[in-house]
NURO-823823 format. One record per atom (N, C-alpha, C): atom name; residue number from 1; x, y, z. Coordinates in Angstrom, 3 decimals. Layout:
BEGIN
PT  at    i        xx        yy        zz
PT  CA  NUM         X         Y         Z
...
This chain:
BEGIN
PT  at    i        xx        yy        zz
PT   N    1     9.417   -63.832   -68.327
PT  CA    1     8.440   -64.017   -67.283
PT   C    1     8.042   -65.490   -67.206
PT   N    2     8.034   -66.101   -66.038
PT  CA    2     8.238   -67.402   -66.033
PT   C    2     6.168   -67.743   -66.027
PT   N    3     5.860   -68.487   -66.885
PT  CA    3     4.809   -69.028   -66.730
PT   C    3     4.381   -70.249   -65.953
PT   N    4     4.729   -70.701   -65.524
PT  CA    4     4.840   -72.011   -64.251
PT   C    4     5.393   -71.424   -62.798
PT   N    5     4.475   -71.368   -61.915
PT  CA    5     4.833   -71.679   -60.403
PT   C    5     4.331   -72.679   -60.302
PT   N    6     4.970   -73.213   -59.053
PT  CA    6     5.544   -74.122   -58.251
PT   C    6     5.640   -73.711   -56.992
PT   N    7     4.813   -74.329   -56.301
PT  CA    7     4.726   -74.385   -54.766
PT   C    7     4.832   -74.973   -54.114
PT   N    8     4.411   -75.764   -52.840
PT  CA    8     4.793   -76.715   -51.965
PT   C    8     4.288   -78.369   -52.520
PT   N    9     2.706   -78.629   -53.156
PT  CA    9     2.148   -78.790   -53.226
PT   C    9     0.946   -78.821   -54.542
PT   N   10     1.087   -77.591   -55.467
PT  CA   10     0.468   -77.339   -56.595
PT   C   10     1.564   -76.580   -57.179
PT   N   11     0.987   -77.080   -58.552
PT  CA   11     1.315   -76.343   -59.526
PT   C   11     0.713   -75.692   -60.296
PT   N   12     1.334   -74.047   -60.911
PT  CA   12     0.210   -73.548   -61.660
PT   C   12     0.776   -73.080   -63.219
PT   N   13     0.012   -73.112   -64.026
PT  CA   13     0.177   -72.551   -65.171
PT   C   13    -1.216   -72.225   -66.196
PT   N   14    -0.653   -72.027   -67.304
PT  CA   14    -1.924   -71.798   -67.970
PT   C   14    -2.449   -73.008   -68.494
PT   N   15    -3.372   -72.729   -68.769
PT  CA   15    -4.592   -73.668   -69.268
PT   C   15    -4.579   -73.653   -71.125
PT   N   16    -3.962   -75.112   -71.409
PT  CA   16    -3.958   -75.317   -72.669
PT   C   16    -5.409   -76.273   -73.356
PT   N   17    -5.660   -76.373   -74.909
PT  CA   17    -6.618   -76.981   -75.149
PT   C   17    -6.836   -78.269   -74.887
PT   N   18    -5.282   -78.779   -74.387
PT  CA   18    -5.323   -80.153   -74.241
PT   C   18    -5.560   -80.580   -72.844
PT   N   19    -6.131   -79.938   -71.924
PT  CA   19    -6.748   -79.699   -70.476
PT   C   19    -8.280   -79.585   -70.451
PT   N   20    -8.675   -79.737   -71.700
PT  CA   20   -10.147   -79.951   -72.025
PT   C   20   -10.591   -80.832   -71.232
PT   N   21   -10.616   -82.089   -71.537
PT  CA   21   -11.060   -83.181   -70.525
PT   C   21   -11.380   -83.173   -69.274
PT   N   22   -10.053   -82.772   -69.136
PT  CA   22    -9.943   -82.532   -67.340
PT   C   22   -10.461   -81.103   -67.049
PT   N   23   -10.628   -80.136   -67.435
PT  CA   23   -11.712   -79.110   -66.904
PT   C   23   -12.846   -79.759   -67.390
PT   N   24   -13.511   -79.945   -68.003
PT  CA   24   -14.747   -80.350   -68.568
PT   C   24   -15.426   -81.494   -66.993
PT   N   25   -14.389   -82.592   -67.121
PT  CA   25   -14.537   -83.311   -65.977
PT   C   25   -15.089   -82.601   -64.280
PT   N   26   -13.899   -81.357   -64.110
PT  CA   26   -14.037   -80.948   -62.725
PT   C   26   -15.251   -79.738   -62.963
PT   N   27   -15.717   -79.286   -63.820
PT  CA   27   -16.624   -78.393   -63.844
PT   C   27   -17.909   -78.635   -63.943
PT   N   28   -18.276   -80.413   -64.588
PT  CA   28   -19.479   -80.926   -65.058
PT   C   28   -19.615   -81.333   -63.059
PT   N   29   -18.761   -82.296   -62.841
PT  CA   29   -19.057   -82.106   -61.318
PT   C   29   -19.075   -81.317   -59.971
PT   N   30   -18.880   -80.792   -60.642
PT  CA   30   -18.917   -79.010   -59.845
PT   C   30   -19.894   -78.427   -60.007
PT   N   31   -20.540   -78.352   -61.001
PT  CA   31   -21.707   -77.495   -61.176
PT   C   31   -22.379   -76.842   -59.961
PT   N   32   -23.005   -76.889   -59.575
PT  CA   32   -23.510   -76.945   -58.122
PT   C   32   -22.342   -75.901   -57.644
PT   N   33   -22.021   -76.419   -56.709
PT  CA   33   -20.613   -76.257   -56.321
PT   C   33   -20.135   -74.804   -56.363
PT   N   34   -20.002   -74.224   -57.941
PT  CA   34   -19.357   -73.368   -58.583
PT   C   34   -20.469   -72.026   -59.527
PT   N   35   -21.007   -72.253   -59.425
PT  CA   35   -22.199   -71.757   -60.216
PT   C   35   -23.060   -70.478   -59.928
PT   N   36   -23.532   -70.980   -58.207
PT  CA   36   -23.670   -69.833   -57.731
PT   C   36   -22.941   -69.088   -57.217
PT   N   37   -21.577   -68.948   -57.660
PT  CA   37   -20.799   -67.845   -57.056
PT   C   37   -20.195   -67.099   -57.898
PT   N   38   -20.769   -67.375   -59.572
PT  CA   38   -20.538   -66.905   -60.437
PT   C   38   -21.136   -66.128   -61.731
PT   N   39   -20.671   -65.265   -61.998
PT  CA   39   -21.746   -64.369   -63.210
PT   C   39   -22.278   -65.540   -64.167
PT   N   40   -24.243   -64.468   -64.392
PT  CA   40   -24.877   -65.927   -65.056
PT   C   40   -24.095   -66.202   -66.235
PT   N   41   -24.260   -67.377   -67.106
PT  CA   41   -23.697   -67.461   -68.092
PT   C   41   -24.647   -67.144   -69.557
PT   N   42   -24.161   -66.714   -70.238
PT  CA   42   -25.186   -66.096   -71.601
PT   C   42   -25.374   -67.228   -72.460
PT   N   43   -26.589   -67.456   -72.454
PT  CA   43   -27.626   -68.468   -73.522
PT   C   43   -27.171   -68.063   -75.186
PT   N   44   -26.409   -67.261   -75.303
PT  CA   44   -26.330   -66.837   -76.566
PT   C   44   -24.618   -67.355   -76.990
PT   N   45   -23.541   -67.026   -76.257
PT  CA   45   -22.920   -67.467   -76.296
PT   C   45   -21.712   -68.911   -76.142
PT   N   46   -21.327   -69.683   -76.665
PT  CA   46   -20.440   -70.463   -76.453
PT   C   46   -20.456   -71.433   -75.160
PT   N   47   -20.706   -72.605   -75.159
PT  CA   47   -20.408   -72.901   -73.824
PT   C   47   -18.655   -73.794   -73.687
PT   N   48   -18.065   -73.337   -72.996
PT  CA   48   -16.493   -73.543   -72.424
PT   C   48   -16.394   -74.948   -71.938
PT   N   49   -18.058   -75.300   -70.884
PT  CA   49   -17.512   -76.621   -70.280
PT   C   49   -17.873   -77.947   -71.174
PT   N   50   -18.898   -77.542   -72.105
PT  CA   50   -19.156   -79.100   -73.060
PT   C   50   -18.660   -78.686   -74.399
PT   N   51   -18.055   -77.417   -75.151
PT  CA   51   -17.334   -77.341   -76.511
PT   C   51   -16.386   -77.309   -76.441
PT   N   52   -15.307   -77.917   -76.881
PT  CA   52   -14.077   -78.247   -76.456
PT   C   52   -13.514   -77.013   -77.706
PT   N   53   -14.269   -76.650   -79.284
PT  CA   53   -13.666   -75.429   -79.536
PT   C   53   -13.734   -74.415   -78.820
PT   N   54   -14.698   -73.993   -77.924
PT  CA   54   -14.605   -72.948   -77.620
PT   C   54   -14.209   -72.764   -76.441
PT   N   55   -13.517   -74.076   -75.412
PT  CA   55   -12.312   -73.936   -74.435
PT   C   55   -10.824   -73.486   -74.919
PT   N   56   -11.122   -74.173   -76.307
PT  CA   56    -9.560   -73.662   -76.742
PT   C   56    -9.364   -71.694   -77.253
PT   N   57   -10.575   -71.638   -77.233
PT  CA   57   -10.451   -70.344   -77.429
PT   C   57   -10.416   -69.431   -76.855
PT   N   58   -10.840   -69.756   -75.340
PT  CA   58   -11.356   -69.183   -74.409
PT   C   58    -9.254   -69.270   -73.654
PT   N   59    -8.828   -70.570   -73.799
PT  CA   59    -7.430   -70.566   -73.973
PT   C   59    -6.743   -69.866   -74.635
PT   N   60    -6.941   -69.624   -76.039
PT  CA   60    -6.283   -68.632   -76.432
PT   C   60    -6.350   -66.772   -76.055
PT   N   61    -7.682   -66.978   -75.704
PT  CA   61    -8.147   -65.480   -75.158
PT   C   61    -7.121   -65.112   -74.452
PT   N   62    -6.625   -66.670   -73.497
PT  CA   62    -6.017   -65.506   -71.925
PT   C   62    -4.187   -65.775   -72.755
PT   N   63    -4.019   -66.520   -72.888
PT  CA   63    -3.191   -66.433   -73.675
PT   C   63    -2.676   -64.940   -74.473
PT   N   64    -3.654   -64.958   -74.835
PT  CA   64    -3.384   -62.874   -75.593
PT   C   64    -3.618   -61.999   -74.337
PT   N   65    -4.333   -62.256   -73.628
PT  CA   65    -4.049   -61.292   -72.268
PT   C   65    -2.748   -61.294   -71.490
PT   N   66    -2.295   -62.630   -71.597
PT  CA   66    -0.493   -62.609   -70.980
PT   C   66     0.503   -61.908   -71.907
PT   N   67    -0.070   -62.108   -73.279
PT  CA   67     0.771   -61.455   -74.450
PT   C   67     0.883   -59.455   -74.024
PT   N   68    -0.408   -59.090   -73.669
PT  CA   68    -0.922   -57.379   -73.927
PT   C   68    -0.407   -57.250   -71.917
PT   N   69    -0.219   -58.594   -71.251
PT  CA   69    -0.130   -57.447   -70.135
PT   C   69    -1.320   -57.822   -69.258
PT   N   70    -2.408   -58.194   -69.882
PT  CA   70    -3.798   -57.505   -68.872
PT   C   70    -4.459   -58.356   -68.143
PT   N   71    -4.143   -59.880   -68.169
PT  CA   71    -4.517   -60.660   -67.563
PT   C   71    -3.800   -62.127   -67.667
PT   N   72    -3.937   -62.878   -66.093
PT  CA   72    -2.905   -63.974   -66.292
PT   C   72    -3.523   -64.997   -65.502
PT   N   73    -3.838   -65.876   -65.982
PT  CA   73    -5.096   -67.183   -65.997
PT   C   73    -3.787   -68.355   -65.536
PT   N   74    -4.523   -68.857   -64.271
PT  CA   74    -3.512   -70.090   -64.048
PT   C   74    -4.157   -71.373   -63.996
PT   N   75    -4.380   -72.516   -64.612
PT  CA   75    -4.856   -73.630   -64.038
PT   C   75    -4.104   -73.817   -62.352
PT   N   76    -4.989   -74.912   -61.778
PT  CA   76    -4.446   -75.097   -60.719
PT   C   76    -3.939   -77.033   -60.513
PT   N   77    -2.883   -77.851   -60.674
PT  CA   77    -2.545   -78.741   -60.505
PT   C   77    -2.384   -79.436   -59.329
PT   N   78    -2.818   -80.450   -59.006
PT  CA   78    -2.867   -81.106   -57.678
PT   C   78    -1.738   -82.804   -57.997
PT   N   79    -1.072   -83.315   -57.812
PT  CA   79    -0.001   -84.520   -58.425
PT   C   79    -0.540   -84.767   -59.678
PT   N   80    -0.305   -83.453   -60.755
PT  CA   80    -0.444   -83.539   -62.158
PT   C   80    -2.150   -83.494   -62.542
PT   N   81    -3.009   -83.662   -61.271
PT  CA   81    -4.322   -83.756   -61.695
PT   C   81    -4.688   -82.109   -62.202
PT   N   82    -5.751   -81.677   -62.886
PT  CA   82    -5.954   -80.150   -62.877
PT   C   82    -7.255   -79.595   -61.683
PT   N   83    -7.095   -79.010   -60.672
PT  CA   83    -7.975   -78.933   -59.498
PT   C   83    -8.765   -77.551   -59.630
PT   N   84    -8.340   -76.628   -60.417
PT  CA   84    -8.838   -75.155   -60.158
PT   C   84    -8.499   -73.999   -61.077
PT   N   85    -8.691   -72.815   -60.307
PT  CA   85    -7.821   -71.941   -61.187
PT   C   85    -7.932   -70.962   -59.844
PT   N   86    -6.164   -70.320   -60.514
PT  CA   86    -6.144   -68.792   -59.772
PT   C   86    -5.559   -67.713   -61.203
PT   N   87    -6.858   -66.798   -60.778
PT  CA   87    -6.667   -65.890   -62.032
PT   C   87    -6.037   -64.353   -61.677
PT   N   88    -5.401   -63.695   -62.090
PT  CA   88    -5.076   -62.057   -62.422
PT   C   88    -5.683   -61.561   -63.673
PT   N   89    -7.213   -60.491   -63.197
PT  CA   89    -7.687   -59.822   -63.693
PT   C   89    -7.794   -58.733   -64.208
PT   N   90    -8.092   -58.528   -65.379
PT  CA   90    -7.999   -56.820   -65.198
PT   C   90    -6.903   -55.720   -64.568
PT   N   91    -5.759   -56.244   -65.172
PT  CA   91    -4.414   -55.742   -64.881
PT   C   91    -4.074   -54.117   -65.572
PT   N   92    -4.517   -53.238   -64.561
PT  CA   92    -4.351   -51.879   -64.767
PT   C   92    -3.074   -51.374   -64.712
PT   N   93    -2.443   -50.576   -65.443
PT  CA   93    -1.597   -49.590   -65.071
PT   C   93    -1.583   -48.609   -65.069
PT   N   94    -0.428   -47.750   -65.514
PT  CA   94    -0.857   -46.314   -65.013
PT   C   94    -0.421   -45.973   -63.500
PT   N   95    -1.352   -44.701   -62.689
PT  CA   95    -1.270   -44.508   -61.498
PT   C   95    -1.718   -45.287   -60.859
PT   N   96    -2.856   -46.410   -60.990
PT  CA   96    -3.544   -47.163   -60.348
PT   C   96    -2.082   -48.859   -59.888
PT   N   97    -1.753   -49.474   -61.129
PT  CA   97    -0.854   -50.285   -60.515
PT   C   97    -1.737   -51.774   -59.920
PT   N   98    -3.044   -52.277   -60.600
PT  CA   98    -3.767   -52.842   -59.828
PT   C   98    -4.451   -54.062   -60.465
PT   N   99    -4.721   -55.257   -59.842
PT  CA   99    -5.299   -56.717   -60.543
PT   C   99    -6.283   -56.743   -59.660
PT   N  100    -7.179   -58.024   -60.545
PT  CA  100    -8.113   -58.679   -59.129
PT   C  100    -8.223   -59.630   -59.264
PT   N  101    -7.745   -60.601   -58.198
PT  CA  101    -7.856   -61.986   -57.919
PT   C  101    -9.124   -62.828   -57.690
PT   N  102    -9.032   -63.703   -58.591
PT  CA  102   -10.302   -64.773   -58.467
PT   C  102    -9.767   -66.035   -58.239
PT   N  103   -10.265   -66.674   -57.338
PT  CA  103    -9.597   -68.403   -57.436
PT   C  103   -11.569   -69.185   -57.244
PT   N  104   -10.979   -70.757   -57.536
PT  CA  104   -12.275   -71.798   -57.248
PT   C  104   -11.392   -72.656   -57.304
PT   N  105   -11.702   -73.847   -56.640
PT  CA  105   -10.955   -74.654   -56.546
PT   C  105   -11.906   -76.327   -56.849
PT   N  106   -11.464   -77.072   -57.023
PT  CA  106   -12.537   -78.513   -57.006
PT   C  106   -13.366   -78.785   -55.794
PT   N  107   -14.454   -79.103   -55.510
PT  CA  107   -15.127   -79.271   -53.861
PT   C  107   -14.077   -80.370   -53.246
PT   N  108   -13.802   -81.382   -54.235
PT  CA  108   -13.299   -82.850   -53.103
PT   C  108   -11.873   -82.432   -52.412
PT   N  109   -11.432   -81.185   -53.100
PT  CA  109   -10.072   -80.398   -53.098
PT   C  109   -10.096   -79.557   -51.979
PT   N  110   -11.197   -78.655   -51.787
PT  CA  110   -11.291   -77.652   -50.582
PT   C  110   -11.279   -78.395   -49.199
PT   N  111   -10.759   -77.109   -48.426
PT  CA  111   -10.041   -77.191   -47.151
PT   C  111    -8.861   -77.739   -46.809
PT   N  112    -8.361   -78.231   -48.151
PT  CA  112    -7.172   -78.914   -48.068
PT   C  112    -5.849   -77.672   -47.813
PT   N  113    -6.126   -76.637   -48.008
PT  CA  113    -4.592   -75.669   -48.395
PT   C  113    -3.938   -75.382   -49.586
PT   N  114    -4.519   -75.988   -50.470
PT  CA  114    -4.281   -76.000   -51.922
PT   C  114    -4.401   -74.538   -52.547
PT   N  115    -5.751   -74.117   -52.390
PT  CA  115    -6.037   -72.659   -53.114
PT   C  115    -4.751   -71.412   -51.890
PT   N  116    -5.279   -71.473   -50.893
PT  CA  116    -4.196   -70.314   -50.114
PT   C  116    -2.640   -70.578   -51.062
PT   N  117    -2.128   -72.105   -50.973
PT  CA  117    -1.076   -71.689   -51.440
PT   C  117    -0.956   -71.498   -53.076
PT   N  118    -2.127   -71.918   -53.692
PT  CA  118    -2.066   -70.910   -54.801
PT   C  118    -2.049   -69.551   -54.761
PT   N  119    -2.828   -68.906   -54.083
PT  CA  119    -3.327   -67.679   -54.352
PT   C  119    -2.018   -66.902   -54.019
PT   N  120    -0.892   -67.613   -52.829
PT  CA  120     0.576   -66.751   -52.721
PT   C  120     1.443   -67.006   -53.575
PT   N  121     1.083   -68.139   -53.904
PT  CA  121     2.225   -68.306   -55.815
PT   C  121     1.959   -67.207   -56.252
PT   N  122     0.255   -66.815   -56.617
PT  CA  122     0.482   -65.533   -57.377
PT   C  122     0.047   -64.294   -57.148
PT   N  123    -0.050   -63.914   -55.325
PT  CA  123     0.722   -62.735   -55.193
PT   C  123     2.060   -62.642   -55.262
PT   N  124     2.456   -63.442   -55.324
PT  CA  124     4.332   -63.415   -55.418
PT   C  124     4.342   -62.924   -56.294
PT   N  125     3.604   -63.481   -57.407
PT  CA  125     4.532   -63.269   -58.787
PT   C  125     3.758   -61.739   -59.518
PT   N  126     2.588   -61.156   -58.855
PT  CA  126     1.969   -60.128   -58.766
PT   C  126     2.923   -59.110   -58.256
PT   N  127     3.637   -59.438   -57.560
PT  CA  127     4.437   -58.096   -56.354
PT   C  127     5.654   -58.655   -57.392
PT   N  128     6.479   -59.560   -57.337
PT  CA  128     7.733   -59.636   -57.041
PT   C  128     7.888   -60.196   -59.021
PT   N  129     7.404   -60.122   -59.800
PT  CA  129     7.245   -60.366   -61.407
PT   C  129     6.528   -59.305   -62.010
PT   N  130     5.517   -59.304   -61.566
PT  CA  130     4.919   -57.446   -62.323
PT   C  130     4.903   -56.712   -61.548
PT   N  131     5.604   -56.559   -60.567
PT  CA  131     5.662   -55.047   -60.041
PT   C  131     4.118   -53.806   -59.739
PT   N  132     3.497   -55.149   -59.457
PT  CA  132     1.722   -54.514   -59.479
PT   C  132     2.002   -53.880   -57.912
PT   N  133     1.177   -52.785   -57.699
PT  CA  133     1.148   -52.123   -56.123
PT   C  133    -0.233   -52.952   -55.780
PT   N  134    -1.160   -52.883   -56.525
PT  CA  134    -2.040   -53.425   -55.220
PT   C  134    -2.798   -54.746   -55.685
PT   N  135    -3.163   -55.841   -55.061
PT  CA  135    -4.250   -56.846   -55.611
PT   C  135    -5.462   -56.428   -54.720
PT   N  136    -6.606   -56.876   -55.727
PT  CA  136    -7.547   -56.939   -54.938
PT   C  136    -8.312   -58.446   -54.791
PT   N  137    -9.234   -59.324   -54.182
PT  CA  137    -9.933   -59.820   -54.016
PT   C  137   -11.284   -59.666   -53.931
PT   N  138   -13.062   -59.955   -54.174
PT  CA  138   -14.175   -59.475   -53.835
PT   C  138   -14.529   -60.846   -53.936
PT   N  139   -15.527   -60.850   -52.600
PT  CA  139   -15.828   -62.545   -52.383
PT   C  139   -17.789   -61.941   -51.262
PT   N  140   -18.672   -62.843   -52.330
PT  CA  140   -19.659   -62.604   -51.542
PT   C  140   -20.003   -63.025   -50.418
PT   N  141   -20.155   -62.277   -49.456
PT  CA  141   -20.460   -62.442   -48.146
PT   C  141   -20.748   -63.805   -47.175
PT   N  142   -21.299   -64.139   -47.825
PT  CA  142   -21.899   -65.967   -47.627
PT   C  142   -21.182   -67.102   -48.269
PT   N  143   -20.116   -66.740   -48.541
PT  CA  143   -19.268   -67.545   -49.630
PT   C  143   -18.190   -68.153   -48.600
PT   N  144   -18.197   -68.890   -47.353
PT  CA  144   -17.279   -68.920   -46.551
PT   C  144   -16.300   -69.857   -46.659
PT   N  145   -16.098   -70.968   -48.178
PT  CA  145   -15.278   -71.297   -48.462
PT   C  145   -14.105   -70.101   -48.636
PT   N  146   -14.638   -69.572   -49.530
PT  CA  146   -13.401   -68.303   -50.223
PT   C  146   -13.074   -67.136   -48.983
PT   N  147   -14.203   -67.088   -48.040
PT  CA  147   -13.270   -65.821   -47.225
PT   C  147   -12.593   -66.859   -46.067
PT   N  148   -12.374   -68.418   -46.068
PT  CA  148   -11.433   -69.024   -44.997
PT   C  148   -10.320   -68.758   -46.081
PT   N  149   -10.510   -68.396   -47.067
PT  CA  149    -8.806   -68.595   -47.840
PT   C  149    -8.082   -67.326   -47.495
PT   N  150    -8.978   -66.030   -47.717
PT  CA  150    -8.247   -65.152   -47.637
PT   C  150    -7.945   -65.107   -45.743
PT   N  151    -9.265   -65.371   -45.262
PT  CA  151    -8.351   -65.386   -43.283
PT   C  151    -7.226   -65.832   -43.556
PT   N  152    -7.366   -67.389   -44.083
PT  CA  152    -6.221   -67.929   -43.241
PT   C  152    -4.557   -67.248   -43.699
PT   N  153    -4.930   -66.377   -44.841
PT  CA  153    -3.628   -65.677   -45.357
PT   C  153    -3.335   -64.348   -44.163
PT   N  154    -4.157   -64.132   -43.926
PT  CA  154    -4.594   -62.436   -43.346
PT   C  154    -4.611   -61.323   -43.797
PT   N  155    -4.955   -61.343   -45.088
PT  CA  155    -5.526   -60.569   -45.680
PT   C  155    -6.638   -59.340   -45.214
PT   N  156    -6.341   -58.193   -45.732
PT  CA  156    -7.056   -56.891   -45.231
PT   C  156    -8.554   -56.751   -45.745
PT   N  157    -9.554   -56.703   -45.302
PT  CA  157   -10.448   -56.458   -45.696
PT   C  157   -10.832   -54.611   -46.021
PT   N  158   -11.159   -54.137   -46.744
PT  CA  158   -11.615   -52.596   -47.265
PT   C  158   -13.450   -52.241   -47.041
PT   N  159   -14.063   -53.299   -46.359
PT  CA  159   -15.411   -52.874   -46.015
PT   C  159   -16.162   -53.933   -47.648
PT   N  160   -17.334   -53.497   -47.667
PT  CA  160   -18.241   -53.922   -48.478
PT   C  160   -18.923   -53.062   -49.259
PT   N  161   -18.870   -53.513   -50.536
PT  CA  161   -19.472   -52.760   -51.545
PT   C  161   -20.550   -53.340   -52.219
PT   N  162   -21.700   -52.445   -52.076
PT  CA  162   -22.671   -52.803   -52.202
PT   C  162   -23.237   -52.924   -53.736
PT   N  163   -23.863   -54.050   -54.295
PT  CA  163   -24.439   -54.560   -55.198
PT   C  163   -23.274   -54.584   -56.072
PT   N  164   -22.151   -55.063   -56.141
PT  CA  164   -20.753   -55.122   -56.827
PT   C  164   -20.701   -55.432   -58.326
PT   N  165   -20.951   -57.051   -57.883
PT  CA  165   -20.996   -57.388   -59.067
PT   C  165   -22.020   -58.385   -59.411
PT   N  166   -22.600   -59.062   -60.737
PT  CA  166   -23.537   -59.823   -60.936
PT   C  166   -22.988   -60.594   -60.627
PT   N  167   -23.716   -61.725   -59.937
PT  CA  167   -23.420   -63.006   -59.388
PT   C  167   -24.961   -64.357   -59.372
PT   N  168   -24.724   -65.222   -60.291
PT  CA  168   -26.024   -66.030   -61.114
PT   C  168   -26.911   -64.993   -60.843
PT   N  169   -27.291   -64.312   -61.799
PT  CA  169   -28.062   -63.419   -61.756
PT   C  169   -28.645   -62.578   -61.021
PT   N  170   -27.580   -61.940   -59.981
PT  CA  170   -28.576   -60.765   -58.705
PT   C  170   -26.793   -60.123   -58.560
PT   N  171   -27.023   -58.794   -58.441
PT  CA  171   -26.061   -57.737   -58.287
PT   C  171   -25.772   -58.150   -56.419
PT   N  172   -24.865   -58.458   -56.609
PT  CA  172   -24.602   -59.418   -55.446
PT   C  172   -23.326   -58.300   -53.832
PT   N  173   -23.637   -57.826   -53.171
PT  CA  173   -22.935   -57.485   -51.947
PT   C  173   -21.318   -58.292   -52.481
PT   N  174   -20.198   -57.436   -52.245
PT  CA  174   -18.949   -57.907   -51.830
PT   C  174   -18.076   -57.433   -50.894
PT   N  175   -17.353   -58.431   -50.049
PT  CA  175   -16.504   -57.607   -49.180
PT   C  175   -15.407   -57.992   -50.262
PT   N  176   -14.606   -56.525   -49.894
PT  CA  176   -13.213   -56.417   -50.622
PT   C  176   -12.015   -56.676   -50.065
PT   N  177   -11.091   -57.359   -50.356
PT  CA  177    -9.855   -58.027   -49.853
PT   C  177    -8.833   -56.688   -50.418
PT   N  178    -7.493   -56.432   -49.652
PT  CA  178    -6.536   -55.841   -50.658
PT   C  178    -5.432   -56.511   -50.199
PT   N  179    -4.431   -56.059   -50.759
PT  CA  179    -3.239   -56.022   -50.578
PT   C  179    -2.197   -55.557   -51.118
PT   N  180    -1.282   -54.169   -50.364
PT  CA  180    -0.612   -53.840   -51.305
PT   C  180     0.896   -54.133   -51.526
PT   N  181     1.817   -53.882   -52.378
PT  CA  181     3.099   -53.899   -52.388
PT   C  181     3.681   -53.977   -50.827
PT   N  182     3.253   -52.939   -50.446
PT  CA  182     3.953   -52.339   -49.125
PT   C  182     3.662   -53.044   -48.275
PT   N  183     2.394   -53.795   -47.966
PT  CA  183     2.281   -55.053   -47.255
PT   C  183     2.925   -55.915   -47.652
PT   N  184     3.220   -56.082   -48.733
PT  CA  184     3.886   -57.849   -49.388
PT   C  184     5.294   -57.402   -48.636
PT   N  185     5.857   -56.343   -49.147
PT  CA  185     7.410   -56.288   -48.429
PT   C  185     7.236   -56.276   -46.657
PT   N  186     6.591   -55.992   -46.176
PT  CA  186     6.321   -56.173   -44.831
PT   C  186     6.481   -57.749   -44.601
PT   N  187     5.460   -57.857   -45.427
PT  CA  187     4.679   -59.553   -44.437
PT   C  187     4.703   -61.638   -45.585
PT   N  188     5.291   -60.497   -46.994
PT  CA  188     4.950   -61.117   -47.643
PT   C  188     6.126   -62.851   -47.486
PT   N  189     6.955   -62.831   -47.024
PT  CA  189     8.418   -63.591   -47.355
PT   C  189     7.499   -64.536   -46.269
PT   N  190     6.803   -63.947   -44.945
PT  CA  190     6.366   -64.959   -43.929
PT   C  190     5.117   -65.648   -44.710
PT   N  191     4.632   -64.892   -45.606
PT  CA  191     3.631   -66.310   -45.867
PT   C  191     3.947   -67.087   -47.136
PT   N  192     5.150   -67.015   -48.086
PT  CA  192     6.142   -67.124   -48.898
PT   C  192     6.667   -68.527   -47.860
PT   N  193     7.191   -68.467   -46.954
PT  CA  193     7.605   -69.411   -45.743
PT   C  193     6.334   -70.851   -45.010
PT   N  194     5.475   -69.930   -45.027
PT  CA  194     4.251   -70.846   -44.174
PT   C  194     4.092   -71.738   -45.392
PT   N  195     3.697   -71.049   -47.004
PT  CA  195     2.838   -72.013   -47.718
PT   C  195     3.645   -72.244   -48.791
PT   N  196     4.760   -71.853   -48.828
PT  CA  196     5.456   -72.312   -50.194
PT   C  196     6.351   -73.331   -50.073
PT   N  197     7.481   -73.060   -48.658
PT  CA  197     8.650   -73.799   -48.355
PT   C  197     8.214   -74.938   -47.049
């Protein structure tokens, strides 16, 4: 299973300890930015963006999730710089067959096209490398960076689910994105075309 895509434009892979810097860098200026669109963070535990042990661990975490199967963490590269991440969550099998996609990208980075053509690096490699039937996406309502990514893909929306997930602290409304296999073989090669080649 190849750990590096390669797209038009970015590159993705995982996130090693020696990428400290440079996340530390894009996240201290991000703050803002990134923060409220994300579960609070626990006062008790570890912090990722100023302990550089406990980025590497937090590295090794997903690292053992690519090992078991259950999750697959990508940095996001912009001409070698590190800009983001697109993640595969919570990788079910069974009858279900199912991930959920999270991306963020750097602010000075957005609107550029960068995250969309991440996010089809790895539905590609979601459909056409693990053989997953469905991805999902959940993006809060007011978040209109992240739902221009999924428009501009055309992505299906499934309605809104109410109080979803915690988000800086308030059980936060999400609309749900999908997409399944059966769409990717439909539609998937044309946006494989728009944002990869």
């Amino acid at each position: 299973m190849n750990a590096t895509l390669i797209g038009k434009r970015v590159l993705l892979r995982p996130l090693r300890p020696a990428d400290f810097d440079q996340w530390r860098d894009v996240r201290t200026r991000n703050h803002d930015w990134l923060t409220k669109w994300e579960p609070q963070r626990s006062s008790r535990g570890p912090d990722t963006i100023r302990d550089s042990g406990a980025f590497s661990l937090r590295c090794h975490s997903r690292e053992r999730e690519w090992q078991l199967g259950t999750g697959y963490g990508f940095g996001v590269f912009v001409g070698g710089l590190f800009a983001g991440e697109v993640n595969l969550n919570s990788v079910q099998r069974g009858p279900f067959q199912n991930a959920y996609l999270g991306y963020w990208i750097d602010e000075v980075r957005c609107g550029k096209g960068y995250t969309p053509e991440g996010v089809v690096l790895v539905l590609q490699f979601a459909f056409e490398e693990l053989d997953l039937h469905r991805v999902q996406i959940s993006i809060v309502p007011r978040n209109a960076a992240s739902r221009r990514v999924v428009e501009k893909l055309g992505l299906r929306s499934e309605g809104t689910a109410l109080r979803y997930l915690e988000i800086d602290g308030v059980w936060e409304y999400h609309i749900r994105y999908a997409v399944t296999s059966e769409e990717w073989s439909a539609w998937g090669k044309q946006l494989v075309q728009d944002w990869l080649n």
